[in-house]
Every structure is written in structure tokens, then in C-alpha cells.
C-alpha positions in Angstrom: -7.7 -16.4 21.9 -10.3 -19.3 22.9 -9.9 -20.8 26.0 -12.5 -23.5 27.0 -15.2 -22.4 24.6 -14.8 -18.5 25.9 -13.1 -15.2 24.1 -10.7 -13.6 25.8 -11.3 -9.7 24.0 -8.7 -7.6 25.1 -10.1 -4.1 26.3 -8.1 -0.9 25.4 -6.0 0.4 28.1 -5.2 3.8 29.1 -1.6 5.0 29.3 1.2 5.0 32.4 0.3 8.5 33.5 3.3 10.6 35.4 3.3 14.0 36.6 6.3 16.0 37.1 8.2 18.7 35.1 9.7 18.4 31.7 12.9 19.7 33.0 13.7 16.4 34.7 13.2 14.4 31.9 16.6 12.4 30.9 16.3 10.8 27.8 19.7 8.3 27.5 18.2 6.5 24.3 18.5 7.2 20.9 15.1 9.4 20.4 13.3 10.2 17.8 10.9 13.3 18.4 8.2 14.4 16.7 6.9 17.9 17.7 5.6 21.0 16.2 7.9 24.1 16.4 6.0 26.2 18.6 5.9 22.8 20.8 9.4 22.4 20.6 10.4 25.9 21.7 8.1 25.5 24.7 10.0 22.5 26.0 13.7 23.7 25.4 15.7 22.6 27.9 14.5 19.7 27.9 16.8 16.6 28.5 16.6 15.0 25.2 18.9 14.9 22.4 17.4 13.8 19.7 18.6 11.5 17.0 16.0 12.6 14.8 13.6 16.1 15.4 10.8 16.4 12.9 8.3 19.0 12.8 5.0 17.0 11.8 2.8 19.0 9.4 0.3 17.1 7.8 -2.2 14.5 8.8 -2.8 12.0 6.0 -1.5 8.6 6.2 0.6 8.7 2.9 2.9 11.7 4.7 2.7 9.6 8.6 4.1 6.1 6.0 6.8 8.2 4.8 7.8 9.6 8.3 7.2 5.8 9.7 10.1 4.7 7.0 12.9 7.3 7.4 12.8 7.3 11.2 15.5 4.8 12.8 15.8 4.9 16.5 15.3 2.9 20.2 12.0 5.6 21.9 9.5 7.7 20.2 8.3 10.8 21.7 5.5 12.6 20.6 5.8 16.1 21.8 2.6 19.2 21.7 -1.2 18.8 20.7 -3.2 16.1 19.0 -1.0 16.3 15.3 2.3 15.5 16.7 1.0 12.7 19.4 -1.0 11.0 16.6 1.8 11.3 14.1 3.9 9.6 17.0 1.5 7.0 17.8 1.6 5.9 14.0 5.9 6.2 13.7 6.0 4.1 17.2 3.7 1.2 16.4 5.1 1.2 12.5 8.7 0.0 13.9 7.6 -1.9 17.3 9.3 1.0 19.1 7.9 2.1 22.7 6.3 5.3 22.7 6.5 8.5 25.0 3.6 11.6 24.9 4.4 14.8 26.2 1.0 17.3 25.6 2.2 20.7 26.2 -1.7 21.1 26.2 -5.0 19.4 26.9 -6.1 20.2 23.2 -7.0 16.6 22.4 -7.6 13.2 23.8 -5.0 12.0 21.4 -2.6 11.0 24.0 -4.5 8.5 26.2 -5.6 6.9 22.9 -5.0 4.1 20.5 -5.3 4.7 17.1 -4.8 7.7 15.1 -7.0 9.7 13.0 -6.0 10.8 9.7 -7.6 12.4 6.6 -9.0 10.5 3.7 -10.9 11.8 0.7 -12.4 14.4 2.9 -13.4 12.5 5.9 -11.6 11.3 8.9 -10.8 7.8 9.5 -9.2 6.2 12.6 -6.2 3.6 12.0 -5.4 1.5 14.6 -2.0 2.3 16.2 -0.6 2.2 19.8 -1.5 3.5 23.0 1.8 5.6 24.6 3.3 3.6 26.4 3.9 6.2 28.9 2.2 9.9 28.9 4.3 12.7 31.0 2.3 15.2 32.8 3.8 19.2 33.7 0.6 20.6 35.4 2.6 23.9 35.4 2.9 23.8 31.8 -0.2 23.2 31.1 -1.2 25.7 33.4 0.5 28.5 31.5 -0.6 27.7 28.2 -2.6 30.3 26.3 -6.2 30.6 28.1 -7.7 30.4 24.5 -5.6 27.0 24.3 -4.9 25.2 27.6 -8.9 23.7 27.9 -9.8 23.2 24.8 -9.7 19.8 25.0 -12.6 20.0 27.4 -14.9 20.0 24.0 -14.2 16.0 23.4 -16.2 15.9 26.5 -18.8 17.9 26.4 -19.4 16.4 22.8 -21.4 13.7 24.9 -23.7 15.9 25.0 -24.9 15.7 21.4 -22.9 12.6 20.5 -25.1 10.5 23.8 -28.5 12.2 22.2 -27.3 10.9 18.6 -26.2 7.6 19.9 -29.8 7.4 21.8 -32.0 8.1 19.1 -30.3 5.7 16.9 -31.5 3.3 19.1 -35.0 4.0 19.1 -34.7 4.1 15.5 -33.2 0.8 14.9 -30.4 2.3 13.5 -27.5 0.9 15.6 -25.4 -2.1 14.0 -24.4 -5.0 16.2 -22.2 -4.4 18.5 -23.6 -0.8 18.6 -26.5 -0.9 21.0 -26.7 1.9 23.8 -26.7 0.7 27.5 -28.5 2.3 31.0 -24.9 2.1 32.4 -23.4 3.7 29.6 -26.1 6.7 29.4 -25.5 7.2 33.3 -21.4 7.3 33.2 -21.5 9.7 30.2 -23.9 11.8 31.5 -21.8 11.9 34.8 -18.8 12.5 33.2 -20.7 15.6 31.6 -22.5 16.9 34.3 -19.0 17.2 36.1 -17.8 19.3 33.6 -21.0 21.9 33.6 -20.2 21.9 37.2 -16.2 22.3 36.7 -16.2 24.7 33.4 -15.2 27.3 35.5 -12.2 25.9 37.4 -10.9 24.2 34.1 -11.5 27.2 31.8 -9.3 29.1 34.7 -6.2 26.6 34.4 -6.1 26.1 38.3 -3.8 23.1 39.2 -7.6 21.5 40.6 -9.0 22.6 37.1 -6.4 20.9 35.1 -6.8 18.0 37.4 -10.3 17.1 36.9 -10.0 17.8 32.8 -7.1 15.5 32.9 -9.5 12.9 34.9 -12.8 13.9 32.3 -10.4 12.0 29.4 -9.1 9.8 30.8 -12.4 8.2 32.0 -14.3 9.6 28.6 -11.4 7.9 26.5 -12.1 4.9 29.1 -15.6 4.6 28.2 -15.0 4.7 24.9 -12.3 1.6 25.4 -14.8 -0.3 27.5 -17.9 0.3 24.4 -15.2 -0.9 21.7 -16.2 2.6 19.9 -16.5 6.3 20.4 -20.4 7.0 19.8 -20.6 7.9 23.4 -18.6 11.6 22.5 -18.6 11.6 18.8 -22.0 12.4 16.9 -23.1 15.0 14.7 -21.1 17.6 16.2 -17.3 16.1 14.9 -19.2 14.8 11.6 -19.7 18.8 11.7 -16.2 19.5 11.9 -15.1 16.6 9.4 -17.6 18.3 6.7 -16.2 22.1 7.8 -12.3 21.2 7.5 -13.3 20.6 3.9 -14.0 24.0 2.9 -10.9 25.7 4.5 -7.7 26.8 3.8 -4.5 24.3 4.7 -2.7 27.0 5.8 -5.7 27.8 8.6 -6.4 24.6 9.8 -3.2 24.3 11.7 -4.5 27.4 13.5 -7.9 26.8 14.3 -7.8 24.4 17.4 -9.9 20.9 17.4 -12.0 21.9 20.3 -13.1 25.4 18.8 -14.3 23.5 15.7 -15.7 20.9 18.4 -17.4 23.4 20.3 -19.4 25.3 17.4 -20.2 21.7 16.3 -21.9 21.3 19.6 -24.1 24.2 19.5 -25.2 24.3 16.4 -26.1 20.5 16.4 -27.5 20.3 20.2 -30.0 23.7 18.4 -31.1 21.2 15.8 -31.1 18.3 18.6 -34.1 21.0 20.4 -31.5 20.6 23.2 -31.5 23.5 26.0 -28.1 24.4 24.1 -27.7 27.5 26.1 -26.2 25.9 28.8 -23.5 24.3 26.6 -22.5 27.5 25.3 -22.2 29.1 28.7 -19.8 26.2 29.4 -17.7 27.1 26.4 -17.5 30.4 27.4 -16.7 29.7 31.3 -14.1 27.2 29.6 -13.0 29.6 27.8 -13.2 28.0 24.2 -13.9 30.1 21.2 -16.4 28.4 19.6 -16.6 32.3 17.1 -13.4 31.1 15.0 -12.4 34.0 13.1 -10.9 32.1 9.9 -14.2 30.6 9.3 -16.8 32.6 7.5 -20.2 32.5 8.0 -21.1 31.5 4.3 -19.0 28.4 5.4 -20.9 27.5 8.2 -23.9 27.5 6.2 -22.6 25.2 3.0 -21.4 23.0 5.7 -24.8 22.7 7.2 -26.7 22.4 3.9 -24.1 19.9 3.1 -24.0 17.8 5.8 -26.9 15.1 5.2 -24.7 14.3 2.0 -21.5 14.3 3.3 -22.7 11.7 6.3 -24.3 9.6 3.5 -21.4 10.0 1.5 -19.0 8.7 4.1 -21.3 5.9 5.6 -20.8 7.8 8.8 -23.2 6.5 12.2 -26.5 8.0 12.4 -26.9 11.0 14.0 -29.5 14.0 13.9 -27.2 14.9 10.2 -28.5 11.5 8.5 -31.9 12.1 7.9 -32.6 16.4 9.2 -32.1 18.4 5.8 -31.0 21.5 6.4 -32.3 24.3 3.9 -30.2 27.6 3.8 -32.6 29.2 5.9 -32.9 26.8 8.7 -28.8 26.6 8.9 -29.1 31.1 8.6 -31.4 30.9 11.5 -29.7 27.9 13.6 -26.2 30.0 13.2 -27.7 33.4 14.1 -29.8 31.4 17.1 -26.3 30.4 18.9 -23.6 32.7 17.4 -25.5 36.7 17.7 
């Protein structure tokens, strides 16, 4: 909109946060839900009766289009980790409906965000969707997640780490487009936002009602940030063009079970190594977080093709530049960058 010769650019907004339990939420519309089982069975009891339950299994936007078209109802909810909040996202701003998120676990940013990611010829692509309209927060819930699980969202902020590296040597190379250029203020509020984490790994990786508190606070003002740079170079880099490349050579039936920030967090090593960043520290995070960043479904022979792979696949999928773009990685350097932050 032009008023008087100036834009008015609207700048992403996070969510209407509440915290209280799930069991006194009393849902009088006609709801459509969209969960994952093991999701579901966590909140039972809750006081929703849906119109419509789906269990949301795949992430393209072909399967999300076909969901979008057979729900009919007045609220969305999007119930569990990133798949089923994203999923809801897409259904919600498809039919104009207003949308609800209920994370039964900090896996994600997904639900302070507005768009959702989907898969596309073997990359990820963001589509621009809706913010929930309301996120519902049971700190108790959380709390008793599975330690492996109830953190791992932690890893979309300590990705500034490489991601903010990335982003700044872009920079000096001239490689940032318009629009793209790296600030003082934004290098000082990521790295704050990181450094409170290496101070916090601890507190968050032991699901304390203060722990969960100050993850909760690390997205919302990462996811913030991001909103307030109009993209997400500040925490994505190398380290998730990592994990895009790596989802390529598993299973379907695994990647359901290998968690975003495990994938994130082995991304973050292995890149911050090639970065000549002191990467120790970030693995001692991940282990005080208590992140497995050794996922057992992923070979090492993977790891390595990934790795090998990886200049390709960024040039491929025209994705920013990052150490990935121009570093080629020979079998040996990815054998000895594995064995350097994995034995």
C-alpha cells in the first residue's frame, strides 16, 4: 500500500501465545484436526470433537492440496511436531479458516511461523501460508516428552551458528542478492540469541519448567528475527541444505522417525568442522541438550555421498551461498570430517 510516496511492508508477526493445559481446552466449533497418531493419543481427553481427524503423513504439496479440498469445517487445529502444524497451516490458509497449534513438543519452529515447507523434486521449498492464529502452550506436556524428543527443537537455534558464518561470508564475497545484505544488529541479536543457548543447553536439555521457558523464548525471538530480515539466512545455512541433500537418500518409512533437529544437529557439526569453527563446543551443547546428532537409521556411507554430493545439490537447487557452494568435498575429506566430530 503507498501512502504519500512511502510503503507500508507489513512485518511477519508471531502467534497469540497461551499457556495452560490441554485438558481445559473446549472446542464448541466444528474442528477439523490434523495430528499424527502418536500426537493424538498423547492429547486424549482433550475437549475437542472433531468433525474431521486426519492423521497427516506426507509432506509434499500435491498430498497438503488434496487435504486442503476435502476438509469442511469453522477452526483448524494443528496438533504434534512440525508435519502436522505445517500441514495445518496449509489446510487453514487454503479455506480462510482461523488456525489453532498445539505442539505436544518443541521439535520445530513450525508453529510460530508463516509458511510451510514442503518437498519438491528433492529439495525443500517454503510456501507461504498462515501464521496460527493462536499457539496453546502445556509446559507440563512438554516437560514429559521423551528426553531424546522434548528439545530438539533447540537445533533451529543453534543452526545460527553456521547459518550466521554462511550468511557472513557471503557478504564478504559479494554473494548476497538485494535485499540479502548482513547487518551489525543482526550479527549481535543472533549471536545473543545463541550464546543464551550455550549458556542454557543444560537447563533445556533437562526439560525444567525454566528450561522449556527460555527454548520457548529462543524461537520465538529466532523466528522474530527471521520476520524482521524478510528471510531465514540468519539460522538456515549449510547445515539444513545438509539435511535437505541427506533426506534424499533415506528410506520414507525412516524419515518420519528421525527427528528434524537430530538431522539439524549433525548438519551443524559437520558443516561448522568445514567452517574451521571451534565445533566442539556445539557438540557439547547437543549432548547437554540432549539431541542425538548419531542417528542410527543413517549409515555412515550416507553421510559421506551426502557430503560429496552436496556442492551439486546446492547448485542444483539455486540454494544461498554457503561454505557447500564453492568447498568440494572429496570422499576423504567428508571420511575424515565424519570421523573428526562423530568417533
Amino acid at each position: 500500500m503507498l501512502l504519500n510516496g512511502c510503503y507500508d511492508e507489513r512485518i511477519g508477526r508471531l502467534p497469540y501465545i497461551v499457556r495452560c493445559a490441554f485438558a481445559d481446552v473446549k472446542e464448541r466449533h466444528e474442528a477439523i484436526v490434523l495430528t499424527t497418531e502418536p500426537a493424538w493419543q498423547v492429547v486424549k481427553g482433550i475437549g475437542i470433537n472433531p468433525s474431521q481427524l486426519i492423521y497427516v503423513t506426507g509432506n509434499t504439496e500435491a498430498a497438503m492440496a488434496t487435504l486442503a479440498e476435502m476438509c469442511k469445517g469453522e477452526v483448524v487445529y494443528g496438533i504434534g511436531g512440525g508435519l502436522a502444524i505445517d500441514t495445518a497451516k496449509y489446510v487453514a490458509s487454503a479455506n480462510g479458516l482461523p488456525l489453532i497449534a498445539l505442539p505436544t513438543i518443541l521439535s520445530t519452529d513450525a508453529f510460530l511461523t508463516d509458511a510451510t515447507g514442503v518437498r519438491e523434486n528433492g529439495c525443500v521449498r517454503y510456501l507461504p501460508t498462515k501464521t496460527p492464529d493462536t499457539v496453546i502452550i502445556d509446559m507440563d506436556m512438554l516437560g514429559n516428552a521423551p528426553t531424546t524428543m522434548r528439545a530438539s527443537g533447540a537445533a533451529d537455534v543453534l543452526s545460527i551458528a553456521t547459518a550466521l558464518w554462511d550468511w557472513q561470508k557471503a557478504e564478504e564475497m559479494g554473494a548476497n542478492p538485494s535485499g540479502q545484505q548482513i547487518t551489525p544488529q543482526t550479527i549481535a541479536i543472533g549471536q545473543t540469541l545463541l550464546q543464551t543457548l550455550l549458556e542454557n543447553a543444560t537447563e533445556i536439555g533437562n526439560g525444567t519448567p525454566t528450561g522449556l521457558k527460555i527454548l520457548l523464548d529462543l524461537l520465538c525471538m529466532e523466528v522474530q528475527l527471521c520476520n524482521l530480515c524478510g528471510h531465514s539466512r540468519v539460522e538456515e545455512g549449510s547445515e539444513h541444505h545438509f539435511v535437505y541433500a541427506i533426506e534424499n537418500y533415506l528410506p520414507q518409512a525412516s524419515i518420519g522417525k528421525i527427528l528434524h533437529g537430530e538431522l539439524v544437529g549433525l548438519g551443524i557439526l559437520l558443516m561448522a568442522a568445514l567452517q574451521s569453527q571451534p565445533w566442539t563446543q556445539y557438540r557439547d551443547t547437543l549432548e547437554r541438550l540432549q539431541i542425538n546428532y548419531r542417528p542410527t537409521a543413517i549409515a555412515r556411507e550416507t553421510i559421506v555421498e551426502t557430503l560429496v554430493n552436496l556442492s551439486d545439490y546446492v547448485e542444483q537447487h539455486e540454494l544461498p551461498y554457503t561454505v557447500a557452494t564453492t568447498l568440494r568435498i572429496t570422499p576423504d575429506i567428508a571420511e575424515r570430517t565424519i570421523q573428526t566430530v562423530m568417533d
